[in-house]
GUKOL-847169 format. One record per atom (N, C-alpha, C): atom name; residue number from 1; residue in three letters; x, y, z. Coordinates in nm, 2 decimals, decimal comma. Atoms other than C-alpha are relative to their C-alpha. Example, Ala and Ser with C-alpha at 12.3 -4.5 7.8 and 13.67 -1.06 7.14 Angstrom:
BAFI:milum:numi:lumba:px:py:pz
BAFI:N:1:Ala:0,09:-0,12:0,00
BAFI:CA:1:Ala:1,23:-0,45:0,78
BAFI:C:1:Ala:0,09:0,12:0,00
BAFI:N:2:Ser:-0,09:-0,11:0,00
BAFI:CA:2:Ser:1,37:-0,11:0,71
BAFI:C:2:Ser:-0,08:0,11:0,08
END
This chain:
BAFI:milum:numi:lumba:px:py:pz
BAFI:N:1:Unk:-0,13:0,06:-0,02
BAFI:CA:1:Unk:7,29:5,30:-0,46
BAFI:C:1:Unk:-0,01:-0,15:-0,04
BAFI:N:2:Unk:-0,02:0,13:0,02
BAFI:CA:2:Unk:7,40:4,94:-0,56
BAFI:C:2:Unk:-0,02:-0,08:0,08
BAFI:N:3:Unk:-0,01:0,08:-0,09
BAFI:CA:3:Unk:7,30:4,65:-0,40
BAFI:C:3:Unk:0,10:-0,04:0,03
BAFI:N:4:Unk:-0,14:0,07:-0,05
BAFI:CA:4:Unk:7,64:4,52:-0,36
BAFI:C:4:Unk:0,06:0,07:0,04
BAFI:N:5:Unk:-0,04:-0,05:-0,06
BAFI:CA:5:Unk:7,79:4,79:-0,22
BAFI:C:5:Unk:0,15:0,06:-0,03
BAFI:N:6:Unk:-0,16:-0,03:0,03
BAFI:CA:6:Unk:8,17:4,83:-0,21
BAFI:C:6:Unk:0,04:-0,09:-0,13
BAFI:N:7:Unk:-0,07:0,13:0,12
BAFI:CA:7:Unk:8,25:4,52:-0,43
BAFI:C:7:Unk:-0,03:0,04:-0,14
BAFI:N:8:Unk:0,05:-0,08:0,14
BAFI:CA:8:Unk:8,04:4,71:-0,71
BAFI:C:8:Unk:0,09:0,04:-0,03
BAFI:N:9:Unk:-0,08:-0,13:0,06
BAFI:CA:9:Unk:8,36:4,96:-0,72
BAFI:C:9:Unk:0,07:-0,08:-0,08
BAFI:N:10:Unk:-0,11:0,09:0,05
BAFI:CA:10:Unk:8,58:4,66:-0,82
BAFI:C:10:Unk:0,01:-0,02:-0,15
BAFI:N:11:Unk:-0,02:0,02:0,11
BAFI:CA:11:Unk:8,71:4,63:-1,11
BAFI:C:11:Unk:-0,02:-0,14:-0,12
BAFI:N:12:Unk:0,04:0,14:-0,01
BAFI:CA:12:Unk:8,60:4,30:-1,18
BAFI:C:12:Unk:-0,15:0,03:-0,08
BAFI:N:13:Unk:0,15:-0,01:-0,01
BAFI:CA:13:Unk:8,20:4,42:-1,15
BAFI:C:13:Unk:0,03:0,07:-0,13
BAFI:N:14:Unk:-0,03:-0,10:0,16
BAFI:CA:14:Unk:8,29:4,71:-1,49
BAFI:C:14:Unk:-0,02:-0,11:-0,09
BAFI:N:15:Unk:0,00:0,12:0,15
BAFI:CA:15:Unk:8,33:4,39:-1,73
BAFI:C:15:Unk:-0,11:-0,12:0,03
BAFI:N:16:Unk:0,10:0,14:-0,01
BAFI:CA:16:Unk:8,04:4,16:-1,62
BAFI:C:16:Unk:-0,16:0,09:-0,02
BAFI:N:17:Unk:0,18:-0,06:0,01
BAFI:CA:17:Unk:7,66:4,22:-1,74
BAFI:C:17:Unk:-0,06:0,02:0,13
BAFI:N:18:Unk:0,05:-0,06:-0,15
BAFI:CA:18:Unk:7,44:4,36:-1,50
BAFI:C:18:Unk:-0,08:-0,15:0,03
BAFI:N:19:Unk:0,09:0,11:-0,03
BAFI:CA:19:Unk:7,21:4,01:-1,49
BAFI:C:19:Unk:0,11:-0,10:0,09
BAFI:N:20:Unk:-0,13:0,08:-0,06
BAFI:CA:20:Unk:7,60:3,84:-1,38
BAFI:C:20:Unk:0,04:0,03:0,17
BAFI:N:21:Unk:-0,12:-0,06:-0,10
BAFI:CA:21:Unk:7,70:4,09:-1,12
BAFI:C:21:Unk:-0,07:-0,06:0,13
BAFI:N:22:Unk:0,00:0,06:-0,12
BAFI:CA:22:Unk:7,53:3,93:-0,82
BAFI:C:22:Unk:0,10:-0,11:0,05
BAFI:N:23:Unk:-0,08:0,10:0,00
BAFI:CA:23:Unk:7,70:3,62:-0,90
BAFI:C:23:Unk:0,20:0,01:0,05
BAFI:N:24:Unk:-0,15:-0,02:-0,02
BAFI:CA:24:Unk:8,05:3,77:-0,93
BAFI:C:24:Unk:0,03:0,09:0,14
BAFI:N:25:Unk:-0,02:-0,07:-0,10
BAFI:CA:25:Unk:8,00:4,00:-0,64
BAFI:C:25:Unk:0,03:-0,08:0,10
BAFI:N:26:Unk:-0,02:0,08:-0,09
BAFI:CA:26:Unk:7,93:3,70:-0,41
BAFI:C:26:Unk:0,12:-0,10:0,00
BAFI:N:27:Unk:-0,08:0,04:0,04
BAFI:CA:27:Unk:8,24:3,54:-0,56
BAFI:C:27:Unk:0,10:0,13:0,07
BAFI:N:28:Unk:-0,02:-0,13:-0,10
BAFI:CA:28:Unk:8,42:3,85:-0,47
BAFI:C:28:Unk:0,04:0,00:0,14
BAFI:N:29:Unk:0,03:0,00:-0,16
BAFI:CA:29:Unk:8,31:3,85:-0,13
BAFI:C:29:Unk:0,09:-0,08:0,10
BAFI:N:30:Unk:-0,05:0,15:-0,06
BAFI:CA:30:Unk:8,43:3,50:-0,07
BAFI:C:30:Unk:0,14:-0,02:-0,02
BAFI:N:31:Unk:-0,12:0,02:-0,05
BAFI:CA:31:Unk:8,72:3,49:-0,13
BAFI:C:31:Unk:0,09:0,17:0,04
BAFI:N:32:Unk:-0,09:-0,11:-0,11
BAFI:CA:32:Unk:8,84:3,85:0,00
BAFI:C:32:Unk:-0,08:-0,09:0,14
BAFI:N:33:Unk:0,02:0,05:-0,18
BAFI:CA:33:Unk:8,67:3,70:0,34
BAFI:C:33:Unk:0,10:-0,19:-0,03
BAFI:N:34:Unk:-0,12:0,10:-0,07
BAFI:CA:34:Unk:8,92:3,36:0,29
BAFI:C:34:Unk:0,14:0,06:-0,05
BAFI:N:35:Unk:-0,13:-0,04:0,01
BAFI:CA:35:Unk:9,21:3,57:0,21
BAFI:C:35:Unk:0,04:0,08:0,15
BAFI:N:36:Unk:0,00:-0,06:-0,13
BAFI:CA:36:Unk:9,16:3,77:0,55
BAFI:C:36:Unk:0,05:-0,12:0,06
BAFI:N:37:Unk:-0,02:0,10:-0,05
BAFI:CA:37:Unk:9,12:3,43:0,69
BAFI:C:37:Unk:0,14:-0,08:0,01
BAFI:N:38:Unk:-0,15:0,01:0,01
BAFI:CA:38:Unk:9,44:3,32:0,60
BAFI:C:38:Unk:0,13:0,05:0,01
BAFI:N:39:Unk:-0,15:-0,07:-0,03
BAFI:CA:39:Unk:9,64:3,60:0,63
BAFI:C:39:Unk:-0,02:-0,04:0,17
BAFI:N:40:Unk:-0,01:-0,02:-0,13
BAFI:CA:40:Unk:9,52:3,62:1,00
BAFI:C:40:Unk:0,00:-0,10:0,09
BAFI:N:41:Unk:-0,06:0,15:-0,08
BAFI:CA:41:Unk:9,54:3,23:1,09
BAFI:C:41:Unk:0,11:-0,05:-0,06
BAFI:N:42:Unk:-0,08:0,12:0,06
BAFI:CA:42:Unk:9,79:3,07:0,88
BAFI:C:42:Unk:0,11:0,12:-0,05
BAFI:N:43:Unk:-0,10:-0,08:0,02
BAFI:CA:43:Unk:9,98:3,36:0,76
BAFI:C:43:Unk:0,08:-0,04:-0,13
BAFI:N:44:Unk:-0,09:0,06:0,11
BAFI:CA:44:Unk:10,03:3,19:0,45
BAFI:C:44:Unk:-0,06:0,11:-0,15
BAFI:N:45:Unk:0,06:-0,08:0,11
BAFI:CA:45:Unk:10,01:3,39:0,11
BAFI:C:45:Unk:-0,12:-0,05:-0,13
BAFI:N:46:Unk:0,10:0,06:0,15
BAFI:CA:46:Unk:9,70:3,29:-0,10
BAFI:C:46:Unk:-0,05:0,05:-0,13
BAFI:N:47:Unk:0,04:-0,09:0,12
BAFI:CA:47:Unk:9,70:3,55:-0,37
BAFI:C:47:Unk:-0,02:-0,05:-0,12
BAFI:N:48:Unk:-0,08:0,06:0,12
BAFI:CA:48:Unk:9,83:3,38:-0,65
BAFI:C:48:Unk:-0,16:-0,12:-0,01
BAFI:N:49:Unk:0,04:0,06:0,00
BAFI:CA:49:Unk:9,60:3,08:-0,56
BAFI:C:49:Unk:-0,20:0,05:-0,03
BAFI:N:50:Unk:0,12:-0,01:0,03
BAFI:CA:50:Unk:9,27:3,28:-0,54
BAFI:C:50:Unk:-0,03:0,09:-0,08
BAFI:N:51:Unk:0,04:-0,05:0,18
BAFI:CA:51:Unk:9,32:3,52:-0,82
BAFI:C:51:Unk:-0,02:-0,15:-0,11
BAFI:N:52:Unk:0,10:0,12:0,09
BAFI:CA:52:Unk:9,32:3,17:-1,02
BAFI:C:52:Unk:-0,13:-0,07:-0,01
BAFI:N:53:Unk:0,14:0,00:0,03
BAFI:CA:53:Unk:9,03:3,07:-0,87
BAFI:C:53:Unk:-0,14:0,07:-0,04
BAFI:N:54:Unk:0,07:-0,11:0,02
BAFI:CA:54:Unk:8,84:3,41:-0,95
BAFI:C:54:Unk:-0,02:-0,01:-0,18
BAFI:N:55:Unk:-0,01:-0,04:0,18
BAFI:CA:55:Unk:8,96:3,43:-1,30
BAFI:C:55:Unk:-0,10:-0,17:-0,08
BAFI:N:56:Unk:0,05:0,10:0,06
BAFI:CA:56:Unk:8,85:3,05:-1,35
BAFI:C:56:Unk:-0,17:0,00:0,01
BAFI:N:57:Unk:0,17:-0,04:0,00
BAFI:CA:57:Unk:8,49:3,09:-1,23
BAFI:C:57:Unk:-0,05:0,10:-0,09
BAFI:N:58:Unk:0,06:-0,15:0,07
BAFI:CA:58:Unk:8,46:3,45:-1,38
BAFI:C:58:Unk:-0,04:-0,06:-0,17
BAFI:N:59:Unk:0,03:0,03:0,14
BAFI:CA:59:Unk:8,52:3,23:-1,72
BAFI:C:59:Unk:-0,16:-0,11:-0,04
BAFI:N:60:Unk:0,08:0,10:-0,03
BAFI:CA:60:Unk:8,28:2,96:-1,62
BAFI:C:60:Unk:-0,17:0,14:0,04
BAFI:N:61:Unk:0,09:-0,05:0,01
BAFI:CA:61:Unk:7,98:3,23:-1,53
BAFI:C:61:Unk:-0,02:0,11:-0,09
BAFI:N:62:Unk:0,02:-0,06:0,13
BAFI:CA:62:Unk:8,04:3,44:-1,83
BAFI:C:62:Unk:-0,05:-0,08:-0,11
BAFI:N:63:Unk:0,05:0,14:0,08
BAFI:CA:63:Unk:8,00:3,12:-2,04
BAFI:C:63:Unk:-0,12:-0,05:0,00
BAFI:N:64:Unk:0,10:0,07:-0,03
BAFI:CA:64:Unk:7,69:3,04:-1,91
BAFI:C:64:Unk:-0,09:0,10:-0,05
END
C-alpha cells in the first residue's frame, strides 16, 4: 500500500513524479486540515483561497 494513504487517491498525486509526491501529499494534508479548521470555527469559505495556494506551490515544487 502507499505511504500516504488516502491523499494518494487524489487527483493531484496522478500528475506529480513519484520522488514529488511526499511533498505534495503533505501539502494536501495541510490545507484539507485548515479548511476543516475554518469551516468549523469561523465558518468562513476558504476554497477559492486555498485551491490558489495549492496550485501556486504545486508550480513552485514541480519547478524545482
Amino acid at each position: 500500500p502507499p505511504k500516504h494513504g488516502v491523499i494518494f487517491q487524489h487527483r493531484l498525486m496522478r500528475k506529480v513524479k513519484p520522488s514529488q509526491r511526499g511533498k505534495v501529499a503533505r501539502l494536501v494534508a495541510t490545507k484539507c486540515a485548515t479548511a476543516a479548521k475554518a469551516d468549523v470555527f469561523t465558518k468562513r469559505d476558504l476554497s477559492a483561497e486555498l485551491k490558489k495556494d495549492v496550485t501556486k506551490r504545486l508550480r513552485e515544487i514541480q519547478c524545482v
